[in-house]
C-alpha positions in Angstrom: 1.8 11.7 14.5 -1.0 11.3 12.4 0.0 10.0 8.5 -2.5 12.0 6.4 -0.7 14.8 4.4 -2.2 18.1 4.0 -2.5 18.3 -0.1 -1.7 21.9 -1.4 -5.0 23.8 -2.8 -3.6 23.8 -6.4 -4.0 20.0 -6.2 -7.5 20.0 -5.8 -9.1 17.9 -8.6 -12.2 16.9 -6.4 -13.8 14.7 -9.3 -16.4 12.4 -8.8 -15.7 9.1 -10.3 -18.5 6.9 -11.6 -17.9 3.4 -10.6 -19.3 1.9 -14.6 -16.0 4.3 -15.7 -13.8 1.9 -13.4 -15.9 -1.4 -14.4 -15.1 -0.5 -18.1 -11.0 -0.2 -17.8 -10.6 -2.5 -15.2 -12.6 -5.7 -17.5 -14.8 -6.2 -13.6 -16.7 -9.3 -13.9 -20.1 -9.6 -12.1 -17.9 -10.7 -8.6 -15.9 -7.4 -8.4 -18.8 -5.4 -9.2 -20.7 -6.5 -6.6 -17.7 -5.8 -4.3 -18.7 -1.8 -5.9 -21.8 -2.0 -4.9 -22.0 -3.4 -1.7 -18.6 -1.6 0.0 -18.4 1.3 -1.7 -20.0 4.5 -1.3 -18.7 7.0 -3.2 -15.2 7.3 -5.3 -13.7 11.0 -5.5 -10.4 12.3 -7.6 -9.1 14.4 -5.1 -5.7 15.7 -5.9 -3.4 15.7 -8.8 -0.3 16.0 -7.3 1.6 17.3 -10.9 4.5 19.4 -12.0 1.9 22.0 -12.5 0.0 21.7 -9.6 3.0 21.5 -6.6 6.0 22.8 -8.3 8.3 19.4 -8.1 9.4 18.1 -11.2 8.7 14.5 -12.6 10.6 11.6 -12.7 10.7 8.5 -15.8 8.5 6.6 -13.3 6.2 9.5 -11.6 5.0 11.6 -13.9 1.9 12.5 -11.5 0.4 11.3 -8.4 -3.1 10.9 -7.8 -5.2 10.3 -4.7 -8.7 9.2 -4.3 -11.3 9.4 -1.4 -13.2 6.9 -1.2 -16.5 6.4 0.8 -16.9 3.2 2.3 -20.8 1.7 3.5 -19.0 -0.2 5.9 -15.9 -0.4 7.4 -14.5 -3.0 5.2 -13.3 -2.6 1.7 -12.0 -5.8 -0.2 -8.1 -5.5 -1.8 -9.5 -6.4 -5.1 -11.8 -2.9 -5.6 -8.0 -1.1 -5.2 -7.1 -3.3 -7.5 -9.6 -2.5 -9.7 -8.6 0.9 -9.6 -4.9 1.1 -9.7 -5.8 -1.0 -12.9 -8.1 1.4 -14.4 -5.8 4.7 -13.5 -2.5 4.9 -15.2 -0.5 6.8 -12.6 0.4 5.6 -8.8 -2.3 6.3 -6.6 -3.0 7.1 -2.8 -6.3 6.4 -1.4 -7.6 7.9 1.9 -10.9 5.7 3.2 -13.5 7.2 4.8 -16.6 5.6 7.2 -18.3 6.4 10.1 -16.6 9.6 11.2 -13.1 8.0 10.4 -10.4 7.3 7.7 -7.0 5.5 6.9 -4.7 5.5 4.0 -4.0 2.7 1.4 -1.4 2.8 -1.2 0.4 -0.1 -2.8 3.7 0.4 -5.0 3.0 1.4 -8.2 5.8 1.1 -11.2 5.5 0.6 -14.9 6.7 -3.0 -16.3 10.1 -3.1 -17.3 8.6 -5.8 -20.2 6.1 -3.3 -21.1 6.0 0.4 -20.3 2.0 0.5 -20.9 1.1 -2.0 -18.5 1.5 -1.1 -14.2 3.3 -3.9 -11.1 1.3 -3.4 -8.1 2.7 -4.7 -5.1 0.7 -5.4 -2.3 -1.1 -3.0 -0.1 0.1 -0.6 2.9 -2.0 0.9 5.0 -2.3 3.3 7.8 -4.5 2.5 10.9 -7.9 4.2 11.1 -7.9 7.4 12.4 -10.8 10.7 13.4 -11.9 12.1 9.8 -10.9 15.7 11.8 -7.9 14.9 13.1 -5.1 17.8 11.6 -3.3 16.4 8.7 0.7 17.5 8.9 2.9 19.2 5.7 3.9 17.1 2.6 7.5 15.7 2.7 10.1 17.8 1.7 10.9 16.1 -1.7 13.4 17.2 -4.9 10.8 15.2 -7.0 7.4 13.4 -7.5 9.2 10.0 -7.4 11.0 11.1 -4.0 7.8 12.1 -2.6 6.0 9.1 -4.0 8.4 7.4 -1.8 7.5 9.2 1.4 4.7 9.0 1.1 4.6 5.0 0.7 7.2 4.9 3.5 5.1 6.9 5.7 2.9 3.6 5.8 5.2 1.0 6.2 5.6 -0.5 10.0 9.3 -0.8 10.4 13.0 0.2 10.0 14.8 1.8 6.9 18.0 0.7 5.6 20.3 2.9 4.3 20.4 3.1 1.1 17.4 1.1 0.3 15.3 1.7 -2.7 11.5 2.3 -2.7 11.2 -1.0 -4.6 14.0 -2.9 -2.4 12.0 -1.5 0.6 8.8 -3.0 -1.1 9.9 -6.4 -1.1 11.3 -6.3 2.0 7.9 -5.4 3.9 6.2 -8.5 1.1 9.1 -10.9 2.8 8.1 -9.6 6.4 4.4 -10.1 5.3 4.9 -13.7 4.0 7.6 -14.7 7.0 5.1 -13.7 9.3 2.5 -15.5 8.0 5.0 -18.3 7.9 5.6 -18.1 11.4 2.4 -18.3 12.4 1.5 -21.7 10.2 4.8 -23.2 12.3 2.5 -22.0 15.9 -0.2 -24.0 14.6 1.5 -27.2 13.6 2.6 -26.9 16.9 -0.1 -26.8 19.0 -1.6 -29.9 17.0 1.5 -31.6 17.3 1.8 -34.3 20.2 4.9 -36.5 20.2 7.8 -34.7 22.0 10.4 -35.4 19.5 8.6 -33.6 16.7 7.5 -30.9 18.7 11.5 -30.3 19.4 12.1 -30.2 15.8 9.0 -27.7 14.8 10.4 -25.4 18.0 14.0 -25.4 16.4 12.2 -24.3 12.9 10.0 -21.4 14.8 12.8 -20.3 16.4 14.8 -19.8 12.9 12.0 -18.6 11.1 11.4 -15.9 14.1 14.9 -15.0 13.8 14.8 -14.6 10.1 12.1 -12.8 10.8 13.8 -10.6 13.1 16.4 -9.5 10.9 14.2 -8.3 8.2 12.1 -5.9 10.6 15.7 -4.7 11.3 16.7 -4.1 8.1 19.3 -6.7 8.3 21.2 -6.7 5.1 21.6 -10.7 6.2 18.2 -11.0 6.2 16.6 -8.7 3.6 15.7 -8.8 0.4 16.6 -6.6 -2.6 14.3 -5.5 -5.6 15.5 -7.3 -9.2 
């Protein structure tokens, strides 16, 4: 089933958003604005999902929800123009990417600091695979509030199992643990393949085998193995 909602027409903001407005908030230095230029196409406010606008109250976190299109040049877009962006906007955001007849949704976790309530935590990015521009969008999640539907919405991208009774920011750092276990896993392959003598090679086999485990349990949802949200 495809992962791209079908926004209610009182949402429709459909803004275009001039990329010198994002330079300005987001402090872009002459790197990330060349990142602008040569990725990105076009940026468009497209909904405002709001109180107002789709009848679900707001929570102390979610006071609105915002998603952007955004029209790539090519089919790659660099983590740091997101960035840029979540920085610039003051509200969580969803982003639907468009090229070439396709597009994918991008999100990343979006909460205000507990040290300070004007500055944002991003956590990293989620993201749908690329699917046909045309392809039929289904209904919105049935929530009771923006901050539950902020989490559907965020869940709907993530890869593996749900725990009971695990928080959107719990369920966060799980999929970050996953993310950097994996990656772990992977550095043990390589070491090894370049590794020779026998003896050594038994040892790095008994640590892939405990880091795959580990592993494992947190796809699971393994209260053993996962994480939980400070």
């Amino acid at each position: 089933m495809t992962a791209f909602f079908d926004y209610p027409k009182a949402a429709v903001f459909g803004r275009v958003v001039p990329k010198n407005r994002i330079y300005e908030h987001a402090g872009a230095g002459t790197a990330l604005k060349d990142l602008f230029v040569t990725q990105v196409d076009q940026i468009v406010w497209k909904f405002k999902l709001a109180p107002e606008t789709i009848n679900l109250a707001a929570t102390r976190t979610v006071s609105e929800i915002q998603v952007f299109g955004i029209g790539l040049r090519t089919g790659k877009l660099d983590e740091e123009v997101l960035r840029a962006i979540d920085r610039a906007i003051p509200f969580p955001l969803i982003f639907e990417l468009t090229w070439s007849g396709k597009r994918k949704m991008v999100a990343a976790f979006k909460r205000p600091s507990e040290a300070d309530a004007a500055k944002w935590v991003v956590s990293e990015y989620f993201a749908t695979d690329w699917a046909q521009e045309d392809e039929s969008r289904r209904p919105l999640p049935v929530a009771l509030n923006l901050g539950a539907l902020y989490d559907s919405i965020l869940t709907s991208m993530m890869p593996v199992s749900l725990t009971t009774g695990e928080d959107i920011q719990a369920r966060v750092a799980r999929m970050e643990t996953i993310r950097a276990k994996t990656r772990e896993v992977e550095r043990i392959k390589a070491r090894l393949v370049r590794e020779k003598q026998f003896n050594k090679r038994v040892a790095i086999n008994a640590e892939l085998r405990a880091a795959k485990q580990e592993l494992e349990r947190l796809t699971a949802g393994d209260p053993v193995g996962a994480v939980t949200s400070e």
